[in-house]
N, C-alpha and C positions, 0 to 999 in steps of 0.2 A: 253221274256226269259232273266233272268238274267243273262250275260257272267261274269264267274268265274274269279277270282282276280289269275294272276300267282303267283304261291309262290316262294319266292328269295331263291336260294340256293349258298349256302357259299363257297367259295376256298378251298380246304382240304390241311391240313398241311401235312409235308411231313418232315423226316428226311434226309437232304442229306449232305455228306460229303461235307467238304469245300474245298478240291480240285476241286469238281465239279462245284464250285460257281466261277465268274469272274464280277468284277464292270462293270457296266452299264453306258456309257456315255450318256446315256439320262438324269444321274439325274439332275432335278432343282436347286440340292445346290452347291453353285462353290465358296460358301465366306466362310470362316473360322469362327463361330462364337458360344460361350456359350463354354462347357465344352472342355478340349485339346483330342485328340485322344489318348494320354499316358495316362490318366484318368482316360476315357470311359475303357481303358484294364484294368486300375486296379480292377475300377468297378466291372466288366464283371466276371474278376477272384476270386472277394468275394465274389458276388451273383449268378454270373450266366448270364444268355442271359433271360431278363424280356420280351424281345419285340423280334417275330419272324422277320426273313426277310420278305420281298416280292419279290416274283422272278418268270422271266418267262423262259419257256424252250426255249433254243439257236433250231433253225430247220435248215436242211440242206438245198441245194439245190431242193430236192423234199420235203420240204415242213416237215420232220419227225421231229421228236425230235431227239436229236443227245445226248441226257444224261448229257449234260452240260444246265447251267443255268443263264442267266445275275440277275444283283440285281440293279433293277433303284429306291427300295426306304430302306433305309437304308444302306445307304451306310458309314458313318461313324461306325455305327456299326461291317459294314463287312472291314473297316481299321484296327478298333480295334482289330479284332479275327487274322488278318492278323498279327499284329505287337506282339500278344502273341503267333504266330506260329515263327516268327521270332525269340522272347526269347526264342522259344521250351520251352515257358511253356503249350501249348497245340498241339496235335497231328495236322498232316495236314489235315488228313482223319475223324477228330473228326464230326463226326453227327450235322448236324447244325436244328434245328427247321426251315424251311420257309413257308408262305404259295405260295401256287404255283397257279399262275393265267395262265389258259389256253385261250386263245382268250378270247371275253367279247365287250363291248360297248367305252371301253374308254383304249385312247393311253399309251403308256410307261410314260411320261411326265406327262401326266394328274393324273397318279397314285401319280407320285412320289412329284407333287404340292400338290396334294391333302394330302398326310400322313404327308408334313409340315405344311400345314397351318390349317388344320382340328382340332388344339390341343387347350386346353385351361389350359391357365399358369395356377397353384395355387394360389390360393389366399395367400397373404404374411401371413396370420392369420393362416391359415390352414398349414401354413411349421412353422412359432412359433411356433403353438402349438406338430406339430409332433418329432420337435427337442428337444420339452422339452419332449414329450413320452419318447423317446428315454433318454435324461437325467434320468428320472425314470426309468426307466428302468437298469441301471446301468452305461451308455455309459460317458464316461467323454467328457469333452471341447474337445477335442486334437483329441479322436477319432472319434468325428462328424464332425469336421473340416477336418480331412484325408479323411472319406468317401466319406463328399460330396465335396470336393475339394476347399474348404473357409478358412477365417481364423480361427483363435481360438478368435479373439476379434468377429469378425463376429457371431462368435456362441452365444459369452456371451450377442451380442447385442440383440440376436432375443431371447433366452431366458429370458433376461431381460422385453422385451415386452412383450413376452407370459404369464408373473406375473402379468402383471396390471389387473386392477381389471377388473373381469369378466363382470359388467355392463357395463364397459369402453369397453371392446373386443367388445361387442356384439353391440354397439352402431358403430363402428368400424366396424364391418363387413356391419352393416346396411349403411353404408358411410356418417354417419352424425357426425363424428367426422373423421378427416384429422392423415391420418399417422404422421405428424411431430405432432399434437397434444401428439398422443398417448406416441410416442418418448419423448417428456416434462415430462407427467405423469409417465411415467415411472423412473425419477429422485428419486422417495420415492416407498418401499415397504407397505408403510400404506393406503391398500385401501380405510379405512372411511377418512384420509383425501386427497387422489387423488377424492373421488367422493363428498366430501364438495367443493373442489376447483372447480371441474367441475359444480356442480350448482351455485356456486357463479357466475365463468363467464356464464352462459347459459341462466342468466338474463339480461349479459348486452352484449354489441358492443366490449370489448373485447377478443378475443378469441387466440390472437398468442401465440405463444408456448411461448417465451419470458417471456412474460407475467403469463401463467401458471405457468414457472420455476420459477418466479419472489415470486409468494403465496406460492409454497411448499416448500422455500426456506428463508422465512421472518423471521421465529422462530429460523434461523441456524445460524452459524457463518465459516466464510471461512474459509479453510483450509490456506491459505494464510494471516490470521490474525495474527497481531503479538502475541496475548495471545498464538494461537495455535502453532505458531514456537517455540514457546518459552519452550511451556510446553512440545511438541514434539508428533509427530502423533501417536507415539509407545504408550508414555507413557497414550496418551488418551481411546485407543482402550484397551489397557493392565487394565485400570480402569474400562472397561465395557462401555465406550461412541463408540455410533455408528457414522458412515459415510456415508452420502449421497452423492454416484458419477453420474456424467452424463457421458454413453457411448457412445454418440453422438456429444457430445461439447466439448471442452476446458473446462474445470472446476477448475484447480488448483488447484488439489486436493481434491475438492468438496467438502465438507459443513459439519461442525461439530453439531449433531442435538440435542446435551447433552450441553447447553449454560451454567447450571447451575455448571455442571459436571466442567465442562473446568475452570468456574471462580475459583474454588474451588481447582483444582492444579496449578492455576497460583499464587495463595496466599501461599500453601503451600509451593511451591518450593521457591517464593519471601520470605518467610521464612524461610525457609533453610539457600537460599543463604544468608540475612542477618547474620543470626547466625556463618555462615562462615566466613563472611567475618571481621565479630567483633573478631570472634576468633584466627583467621589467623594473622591478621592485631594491632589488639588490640585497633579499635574504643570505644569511650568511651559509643556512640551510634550507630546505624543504623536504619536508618526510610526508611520502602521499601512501595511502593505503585506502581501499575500499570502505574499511572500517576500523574506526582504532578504540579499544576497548575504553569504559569509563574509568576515567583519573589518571588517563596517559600523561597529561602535565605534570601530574603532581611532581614537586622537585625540583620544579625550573620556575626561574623567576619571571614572571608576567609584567612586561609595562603595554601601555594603552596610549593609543597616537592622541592628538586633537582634533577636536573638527576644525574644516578649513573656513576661515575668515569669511564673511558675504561679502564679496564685491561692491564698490558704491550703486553702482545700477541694478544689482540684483538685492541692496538692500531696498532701493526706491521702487525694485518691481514687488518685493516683500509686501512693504508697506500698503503700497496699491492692491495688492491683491487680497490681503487681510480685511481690508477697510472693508472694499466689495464684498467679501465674505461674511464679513459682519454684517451688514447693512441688509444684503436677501435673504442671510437667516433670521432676523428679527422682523421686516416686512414679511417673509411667511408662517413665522411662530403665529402672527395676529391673523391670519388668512385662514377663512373658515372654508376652502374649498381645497380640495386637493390638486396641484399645477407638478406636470410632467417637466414642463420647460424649465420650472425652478427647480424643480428635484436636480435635473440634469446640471444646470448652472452652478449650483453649491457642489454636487460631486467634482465637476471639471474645476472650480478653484481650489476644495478640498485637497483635490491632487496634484497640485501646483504646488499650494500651500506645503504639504509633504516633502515634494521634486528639491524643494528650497530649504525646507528645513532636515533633509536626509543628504546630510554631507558629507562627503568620503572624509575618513579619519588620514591626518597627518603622523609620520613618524618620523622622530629624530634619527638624520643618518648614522648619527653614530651607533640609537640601540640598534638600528636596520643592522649593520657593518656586522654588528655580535648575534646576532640575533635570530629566529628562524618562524617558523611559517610552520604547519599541519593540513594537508587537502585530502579530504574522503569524500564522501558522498552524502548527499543529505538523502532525508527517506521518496522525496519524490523524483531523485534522482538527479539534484540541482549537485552545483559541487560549492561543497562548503570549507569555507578558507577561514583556519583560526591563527592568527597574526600575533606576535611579539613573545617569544618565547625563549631565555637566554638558559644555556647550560651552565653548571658550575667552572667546568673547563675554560668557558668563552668569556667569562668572566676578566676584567682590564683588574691586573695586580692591585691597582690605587683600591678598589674596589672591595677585591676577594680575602686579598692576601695582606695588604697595609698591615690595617688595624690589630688583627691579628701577630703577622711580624715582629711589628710594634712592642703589644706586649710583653710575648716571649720574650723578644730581649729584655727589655724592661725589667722583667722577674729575675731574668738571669741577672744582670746585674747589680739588681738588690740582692738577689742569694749573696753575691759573692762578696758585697760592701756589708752584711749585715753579721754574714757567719763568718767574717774571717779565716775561713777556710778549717774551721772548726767544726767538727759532727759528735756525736756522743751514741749511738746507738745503731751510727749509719743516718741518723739523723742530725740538721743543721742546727746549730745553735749561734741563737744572734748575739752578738757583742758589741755594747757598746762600745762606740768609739770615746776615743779620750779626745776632752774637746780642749784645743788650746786657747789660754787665757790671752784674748787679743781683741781689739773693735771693731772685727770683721764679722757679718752677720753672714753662718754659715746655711745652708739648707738645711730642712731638719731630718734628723734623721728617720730611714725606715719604719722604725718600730715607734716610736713617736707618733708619726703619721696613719701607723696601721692603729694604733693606741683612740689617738682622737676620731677617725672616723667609723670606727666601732661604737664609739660612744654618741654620734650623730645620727648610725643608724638607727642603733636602738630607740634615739627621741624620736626620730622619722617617722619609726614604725607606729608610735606610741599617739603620734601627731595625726597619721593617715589615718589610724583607727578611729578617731574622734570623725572623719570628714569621710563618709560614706561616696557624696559624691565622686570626691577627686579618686579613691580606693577605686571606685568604679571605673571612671576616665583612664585610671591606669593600667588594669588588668586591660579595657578594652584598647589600650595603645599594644601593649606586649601581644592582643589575640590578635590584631591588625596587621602588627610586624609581621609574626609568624603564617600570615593567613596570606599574604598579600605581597610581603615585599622578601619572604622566605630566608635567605641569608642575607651578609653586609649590614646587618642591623644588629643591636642590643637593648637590652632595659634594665632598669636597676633593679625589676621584679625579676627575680627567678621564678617564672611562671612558664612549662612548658604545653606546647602547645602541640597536638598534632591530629595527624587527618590517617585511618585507615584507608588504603586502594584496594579497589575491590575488580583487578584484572582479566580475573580467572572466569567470571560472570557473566555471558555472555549477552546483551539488550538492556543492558542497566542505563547507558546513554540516551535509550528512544523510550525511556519512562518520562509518563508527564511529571511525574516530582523532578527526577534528572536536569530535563529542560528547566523546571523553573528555579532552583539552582542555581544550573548555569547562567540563566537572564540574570537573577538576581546578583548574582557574583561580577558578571558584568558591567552590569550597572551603576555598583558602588568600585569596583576598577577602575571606569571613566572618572568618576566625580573624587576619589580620595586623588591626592598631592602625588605627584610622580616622584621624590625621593624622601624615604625616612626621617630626616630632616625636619620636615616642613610639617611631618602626622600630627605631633604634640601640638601645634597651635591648630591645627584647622579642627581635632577635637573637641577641644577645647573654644570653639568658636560654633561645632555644632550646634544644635537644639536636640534638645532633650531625647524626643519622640524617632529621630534621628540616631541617635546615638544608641538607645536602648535596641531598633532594629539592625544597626549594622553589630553588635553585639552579640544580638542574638542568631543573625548569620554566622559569625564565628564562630560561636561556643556549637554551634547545631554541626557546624563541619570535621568537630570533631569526636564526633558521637560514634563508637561502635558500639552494635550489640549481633555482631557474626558470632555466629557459634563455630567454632572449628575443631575437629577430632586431637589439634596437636594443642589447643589453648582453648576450653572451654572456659574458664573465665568464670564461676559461679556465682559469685560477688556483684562482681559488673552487670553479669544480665541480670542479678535481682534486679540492681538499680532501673537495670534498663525498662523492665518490666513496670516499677514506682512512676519512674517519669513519665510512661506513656498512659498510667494508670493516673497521674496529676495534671496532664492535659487533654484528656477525654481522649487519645488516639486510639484509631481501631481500623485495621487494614480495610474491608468492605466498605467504611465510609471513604478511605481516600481513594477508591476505585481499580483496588487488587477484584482479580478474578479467573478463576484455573484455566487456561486453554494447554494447546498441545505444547506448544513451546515451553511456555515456564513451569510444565509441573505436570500433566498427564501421560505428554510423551516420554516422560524421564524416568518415570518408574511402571512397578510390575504392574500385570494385568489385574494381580491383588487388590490393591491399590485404586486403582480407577474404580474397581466395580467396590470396593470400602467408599470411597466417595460416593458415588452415585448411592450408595443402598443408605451412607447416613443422610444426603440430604433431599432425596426424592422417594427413597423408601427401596421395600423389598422387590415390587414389582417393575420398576425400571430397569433395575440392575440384572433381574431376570430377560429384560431384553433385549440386552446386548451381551450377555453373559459368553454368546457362541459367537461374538466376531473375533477375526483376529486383531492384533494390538493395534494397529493403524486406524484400523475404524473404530476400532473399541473408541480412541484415545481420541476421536473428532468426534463421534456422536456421545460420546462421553460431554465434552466441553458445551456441546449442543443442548442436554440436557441441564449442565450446573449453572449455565447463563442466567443470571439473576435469583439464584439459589444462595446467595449472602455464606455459601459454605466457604469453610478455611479448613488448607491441614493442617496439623498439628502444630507446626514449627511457627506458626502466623496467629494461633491464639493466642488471645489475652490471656497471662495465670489467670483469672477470675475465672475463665469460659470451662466450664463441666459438662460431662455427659448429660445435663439437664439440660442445658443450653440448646448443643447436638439435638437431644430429641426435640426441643422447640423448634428447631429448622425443620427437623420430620415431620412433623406436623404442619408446618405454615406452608410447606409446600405436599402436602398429599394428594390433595386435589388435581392438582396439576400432574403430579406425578402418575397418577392414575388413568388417567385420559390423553395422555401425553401425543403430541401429532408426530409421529417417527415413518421414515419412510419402507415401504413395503416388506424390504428384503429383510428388517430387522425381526420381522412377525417367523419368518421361514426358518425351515433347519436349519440344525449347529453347524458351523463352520471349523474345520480343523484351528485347533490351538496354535496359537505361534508363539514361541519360546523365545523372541528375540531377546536381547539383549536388556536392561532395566535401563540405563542412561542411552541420552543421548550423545552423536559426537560432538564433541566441539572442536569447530572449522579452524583452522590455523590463519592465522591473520599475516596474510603475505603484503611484506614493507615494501617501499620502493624509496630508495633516497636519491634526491638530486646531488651531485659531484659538489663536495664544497670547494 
């Protein structure tokens, strides 16, 4: 006979007043953990009591029930109703739902183990998507965040997720895609291309999130670009270009997805500003472009405004304000305690002190009239204005063409008083003239005059040679001329002077040598004499130490040592190699070092991994051997970082494959143990054949209307 299956009957619920309830020190829970018990009441007071108690009747002595009830599982629950009796926002005696357990199989404890750990969290997917119900629903950021006790970015993270693309969740739920993945893809609302990227990687060994952000983020341009600073985040969004942020990263403001958009008011507004600043100013020109290659002046003659005079009362605030400044930096040199209030007081006149002596530069209307202006962009997106710039064309005849003129004729008409219109070979022969005996003192003739100061030269020469100094003075007035005041000028030295541009090269201006350069070239622009003129005494008035460096700016700006396919020059770069070998120069000390830009991205995949294997060794090179160029060519630069390697074309003649192997070695160690991120340990990644150079961007002008 078949014995019958008992059937399970359930606890009946029970309404009981909560004065009749009293916690249970049997419960299991004793840690504070997940939502606060201030909360849990707020909760409780919106919705209601979702979850009955569990509770058993209190017995007396004989064994009865005595009308009262312990609660061993929910007991946070029964703090909560406790602490909103306390606010008297609910009654004492208010009706509580419990179920009520009368005797049974299993202890106080055992219940109260069992109602915690018998639960199964939600899946993170399944609360996305409930918080964006809720979002649809009507519910704002702020007041999902108040409900469920999170923040408001917390809300917008997880609705954020809950947007990716549906095949992406559901992959996601199936656990074949990684929360932090999901978290990547979620960087774009454009599901066809979140699920392009996803098959791209799903082919290969990379899959970090990195990585993902890295694809949905290649068509973009940073918010931290100086185009974008420039043009202004407002003014982007206000055009209709969107914004790609990550809620999970640092982003920087995250990624402008309208490149084309962006290029388009960074010209218009470089237009503007030109037109402004022609108008303001009264340039004759202004040429604005993003970017203008290093040694775009060259060729145009440079003058340099003055500062403007200090007012009487800004020189009496000068004054005052130095004094002060002097007076709290010496009463705190002697102060043996550290004072906030003074730090702050010398900064604030410090910057006054500055306010006063940073004076806008004055310029002659007239070079203004001829003259032009350069606006690009600085690197952090400021716009920087390079002022007084005169072409040969704009040049005033008195200037250009006089002296010149001048002579021509000049020549011409000695030709013709000298040769009598006599020639012998196709060539002129001078004739003397026949001088009439009379007491008229006439000019002397031509060749006379070319006679005797042939013969002055020669003592000149003969005379300079003894006096090292003045030979000195004068080579550096001729390098001056040429350096400085470019045409309109001459010297009795035939000494020429000139300066290689190096156009083609692109980032040569935002090298730190470049910059200092250009300060220095500025520098000594402001302080030398504004016409040719006036150079010969003011050198000659220098000090020595003075003299020797603006010298040695000159003679340094004219140094090539390019190697080019149409002019290698063999000679010259020996030289060039002696002089860098007679003042200790060596690229690694002045702070060269290979990244993608100048040098990994631009050649073969060869290449990089020759680099990598001379100066980290065999083993490096073997691990990134399977990426394609792109990564090769940034974890490439990631490993050379402070590896003091050079290619080829950057060593010193002295440096030997002996040398090479001393970098293999000083870095083995490293090389060995090297911290590389996962994907590089994993299979080979298909070859990429790209291209050995990179492009270089065309640099689109914009001129203002002269």
């Amino acid at each position: 006979m078949t014995k019958a299956i008992q059937k399970i009957k359930l606890d009946r619920s029970e309404d009981i007043p909560f004065d009749k309830l009293e916690l249970s020190q049997k419960n299991v829970r004793n840690i504070k953990s997940g939502v606060s018990i201030e909360d849990l009441a707020d909760d409780i007071a919106l919705r209601g009591l979702l979850m009955s108690l569990n509770v058993r009747p209190i017995l007396g002595d004989n064994h009865e029930e005595t009308g009262r009830y312990e609660v061993p599982a929910g007991g946070r629950r029964y703090r909560a109703l406790e602490l909103l009796i306390k606010q008297k926002r609910m009654a004492k005696a208010e009706p509580i739902p419990c179920i009520v357990k009368r005797g049974g199989s299993t202890s106080v404890e055992d219940d109260s183990l069992a109602e915690n750990v018998h639960r199964l969290q939600l899946h993170p997917l399944d609360q996305f998507r409930a918080f964006q119900t809720l979002h649809l629903q009507g519910l704002g950021e702020e007041e999902i965040a108040a409900r469920y006790f999170v923040s408001v970015s917390t809300v917008r993270q997880r609705l954020r997720l809950a947007s990716v693309s549906p095949r992406l969740l559901d992959l996601y739920a199936n656990d074949e895609i990684k929360l932090e993945q999901v978290m990547a893809f979620s960087i774009t609302n454009d599901h066809v291309r979140q699920e392009q990227v996803w098959d791209t990687i799903y082919r290969s060994h990379v899959r970090e999130p990195y990585y993902i952000r890295r694809l949905l983020t290649e068509t973009a341009v940073r918010a931290a670009d100086r185009r974008a600073v420039y043009v202004g985040i407002e003014v982007y969004e206000a055009a209709g270009g969107a914004i790609m942020r990550d809620l999970f990263e640092q982003d920087q403001g995250g990624w402008l997805q309208d490149p084309a958009l962006l290029e388009q008011l960074v010209f218009e507004k470089l237009k503007a500003d030109a037109e402004a600043l022609k108008a303001e100013e009264g340039w004759n020109w202004v040429d604005a472009a993003i970017d203008f290659p290093y040694g775009h002046a060259s060729g145009l003659r440079r003058f340099y405004g003055e500062r403007a005079e200090l007012g009487a009362d800004e020189l009496a605030r000068y004054d005052e304000v130095k004094a002060g400044y002097d007076k709290l930096d010496a009463e705190y040199a002697e102060a043996e305690d550290y004072c906030e209030e003074s730090e702050t007081r010398l900064e604030e006149l410090g910057n006054e002190l500055d306010r006063l002596n940073d004076r806008p530069y004055v310029f002659h209307p007239a070079e203004v009239g001829r003259g032009g202006a350069f606006i690009s962009l600085g690197a952090s997106g400021e716009l920087k204005i390079e002022r007084g710039f005169v072409r040969l064309e704009d040049e005033p005849v008195a200037e250009a063409g006089d002296a010149g003129a001048g002579d021509h004729d000049g020549d011409d008409e000695g030709a013709a008083s000298s040769t009598g219109g006599i020639s012998v070979n196709g060539k002129p022969v001078t004739v003397e003239p026949t001088e009439e005996e009379d007491d008229r003192i006439r000019p002397l003739s031509d060749r006379v005059v070319e006679d005797l100061t042939a013969a002055r030269t020669i003592a000149l020469r003969n005379a300079l040679a003894g006096d090292p100094i003045m030979a000195f003075v004068a080579a550096l007035h001729v390098f001056v001329l040429k350096t400085f005041f470019v045409y309109g000028s001459d010297s009795c030295l035939e000494v020429t002077m000139q300066s290689a541009k190096f156009g083609q090269t692109q980032g040569l201006g935002d090298t730190v040598w470049a910059k200092e350069i250009e300060q220095r070239h500025e520098a000594w622009g402001h302080d030398l004499p504004k016409t040719p003129a006036q150079l010969w005494d003011y050198l000659i008035a220098l000090d020595e130490a003075s003299r020797q460096a603006l010298f040695a700016h000159c003679v340094s700006l004219s140094l090539n040592a390019v190697v080019q396919p149409w002019n290698r020059r063999p000679a010259a770069l020996a030289h060039a190699e002696e002089l860098a070998r007679s003042i200790g120069f060596d690229m690694v000390e002045v702070g060269w070092t290979p990244t993608v830009d100048n040098y990994l991205g631009r050649v073969t995949k060869a290449h990089i991994l020759q680099a990598v294997r001379e100066a980290k060794g065999e083993q490096s090179a073997q691990l990134i051997d399977h990426l394609k160029k792109a990564d090769m060519a940034r974890e490439a630069a990631r490993l050379l970082e402070g590896s003091e390697w050079l290619p080829e074309p950057l060593r010193s003649a002295g440096q030997s494959d002996d040398t090479v192997d001393e970098v293999i070695e000083g870095n083995a160690v490293e090389g060995a143990d090297v911290d590389l991120p996962a994907f590089l340990t994993e299979g080979a990644e298909s070859e990429d054949t790209g291209s050995e150079g990179a492009d270089v961007e065309e640099h689109r002008h914009l001129d203002a209307a002269e």
